[in-house]
N, C-alpha and C positions, 0 to 999 in steps of 0.2 A: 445338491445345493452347496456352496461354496460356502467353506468357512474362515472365519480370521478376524483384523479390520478389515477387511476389505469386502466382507460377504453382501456390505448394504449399501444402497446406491450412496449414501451424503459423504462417505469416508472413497469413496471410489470419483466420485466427485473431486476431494480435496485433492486427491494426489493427479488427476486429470489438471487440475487448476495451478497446480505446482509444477508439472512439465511444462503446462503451458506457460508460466512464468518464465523456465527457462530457455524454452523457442523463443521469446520476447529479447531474452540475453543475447541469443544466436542472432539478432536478426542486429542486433545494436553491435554486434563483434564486427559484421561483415560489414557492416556500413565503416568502420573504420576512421582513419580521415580524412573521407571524400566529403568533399563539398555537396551541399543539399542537391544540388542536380544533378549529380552523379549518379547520388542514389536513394531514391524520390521512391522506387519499387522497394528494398527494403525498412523506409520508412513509413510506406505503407500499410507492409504486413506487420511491422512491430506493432503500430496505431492499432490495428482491425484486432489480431492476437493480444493486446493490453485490455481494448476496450470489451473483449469478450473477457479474458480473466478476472475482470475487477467486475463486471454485472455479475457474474453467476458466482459474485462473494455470499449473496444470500441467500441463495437453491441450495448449497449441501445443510444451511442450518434450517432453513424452511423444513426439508423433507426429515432431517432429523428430528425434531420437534410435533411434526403433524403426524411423524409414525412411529413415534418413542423410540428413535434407534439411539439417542443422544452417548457419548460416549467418551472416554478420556483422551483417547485419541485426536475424534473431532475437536476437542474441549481445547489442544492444544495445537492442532495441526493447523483449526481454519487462522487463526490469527497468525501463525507461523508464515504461511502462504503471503497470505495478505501483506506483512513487516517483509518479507522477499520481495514481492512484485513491485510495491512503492519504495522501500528505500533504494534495491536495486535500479530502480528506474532514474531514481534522483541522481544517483550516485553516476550514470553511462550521463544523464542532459547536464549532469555539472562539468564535464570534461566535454564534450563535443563545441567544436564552434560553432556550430551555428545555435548554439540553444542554450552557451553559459551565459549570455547576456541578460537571461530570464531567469535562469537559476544558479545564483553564484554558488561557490563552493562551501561557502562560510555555513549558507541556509540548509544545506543538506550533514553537515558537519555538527547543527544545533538540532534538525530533528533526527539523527541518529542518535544522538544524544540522549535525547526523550523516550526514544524506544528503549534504549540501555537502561534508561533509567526503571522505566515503568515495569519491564521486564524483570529485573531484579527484583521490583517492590512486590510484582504478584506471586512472584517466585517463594519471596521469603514468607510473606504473610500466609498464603497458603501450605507452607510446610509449618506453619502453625497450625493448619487444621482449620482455618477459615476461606473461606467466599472471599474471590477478589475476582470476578467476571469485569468485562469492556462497561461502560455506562454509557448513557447518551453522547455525556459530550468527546465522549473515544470514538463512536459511531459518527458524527458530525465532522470529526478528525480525520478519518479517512476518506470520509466521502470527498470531503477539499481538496483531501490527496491525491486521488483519485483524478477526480474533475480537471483539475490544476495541469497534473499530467500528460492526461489525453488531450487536455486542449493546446499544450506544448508543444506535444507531437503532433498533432493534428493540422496545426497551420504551417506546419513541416512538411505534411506529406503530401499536400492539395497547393498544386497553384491559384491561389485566391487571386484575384484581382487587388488594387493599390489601397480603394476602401475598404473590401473584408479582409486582408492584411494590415491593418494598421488597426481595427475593430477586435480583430483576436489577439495579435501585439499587446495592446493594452488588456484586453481579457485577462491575458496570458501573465502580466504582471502583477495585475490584485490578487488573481489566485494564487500565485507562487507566496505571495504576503500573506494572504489569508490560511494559506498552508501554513507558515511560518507560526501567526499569533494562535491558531488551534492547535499547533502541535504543542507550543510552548503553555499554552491554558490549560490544554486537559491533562500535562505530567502535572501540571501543579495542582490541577484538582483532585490528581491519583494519589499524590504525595501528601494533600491536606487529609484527604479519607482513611489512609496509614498511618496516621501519625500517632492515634495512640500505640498502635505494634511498633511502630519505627522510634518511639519516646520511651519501649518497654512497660508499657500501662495495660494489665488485663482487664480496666472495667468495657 
């Protein structure tokens, strides 16, 4: 039987989910810039490879939890993944033309931000020797990310017709917003929850 991290399926999961993040990169390199019609097959497979990496964000903690394998690794690898696959992703649709229209630069520049931020705060509080895990509304956070995303790509890589092009157009623009107001809501709720660590208060 194999040992390490790696001996148990949710840690062998993460780092499966982490290549696949960055096939998702390869697939955004080669598309380059060509125009959407160009290359409609590698926007394809970014979409298909995205929207598999980002669902199975909750099978390595699922099977961790349901078979106590839970572990430090996991503890910091699956969110790692996850801040790769979405920020990375933001970061290739803010430069491509055909998709900065949906996602300017500014917005992906203010939820990197967030992630800097939040990461620092779990970072430090917990090298106090406390609990600083994701909460709901960090869960709520990514799922918009998430969604926002795929649905980016998505009406990128499918010739919709003029109605469900202009249907996912707009889709495409409340989520990139709602991306924005939940990233920028839940640092502040991570920074409200720190603040006696970050004020130096041990009560």
């Amino acid at each position: 039987m194999s040992k390490g991290i790696f001996a148990h399926w949710p840690n062998r999961i993460t780092a499966l989910r982490f290549l696949g993040a960055g096939a998702v990169f390869i697939c955004f390199d080669l598309i380059g810039d060509r125009p959407v019609e160009a290359c409609r097959t590698e926007i394809q497979v970014a979409f298909w490879l995205f929207v598999v990496v980002a669902l199975t964000d909750f099978l390595d903690g699922y099977l961790a939890r349901r078979y106590g394998l839970e572990s430090a690794f996991g503890r910091i690898a699956d969110p790692f993944v996850d801040k790769v696959l979405v920020c990375g992703t933001m970061i290739f649709l803010s430069v491509f033309a055909w998709s900065r229209e949906w996602l300017p630069a500014w917005i992906t520049v203010v939820v990197l931000a967030r992630e800097f931020l939040v990461t620092g705060i779990r970072g430090y509080v917990e090298s106090l020797g406390a609990q600083f895990g994701a909460d709901w509304f960090g869960k709520i956070k990514m799922f918009v990310q998430c969604f926002a995303m795929g649905t980016l790509l998505g009406m990128h890589a499918f010739p919709f017709d003029a109605g469900a092009l202009r249907f996912w157009s707009n889709a495409s623009h409340v989520l990139v917003w709602a991306t924005l107001i939940t990233s920028v809501a839940s640092g502040l709720s991570y920074t409200f929850k720190a603040r006696r660590f970050l004020l130096g208060s041990s009560d």
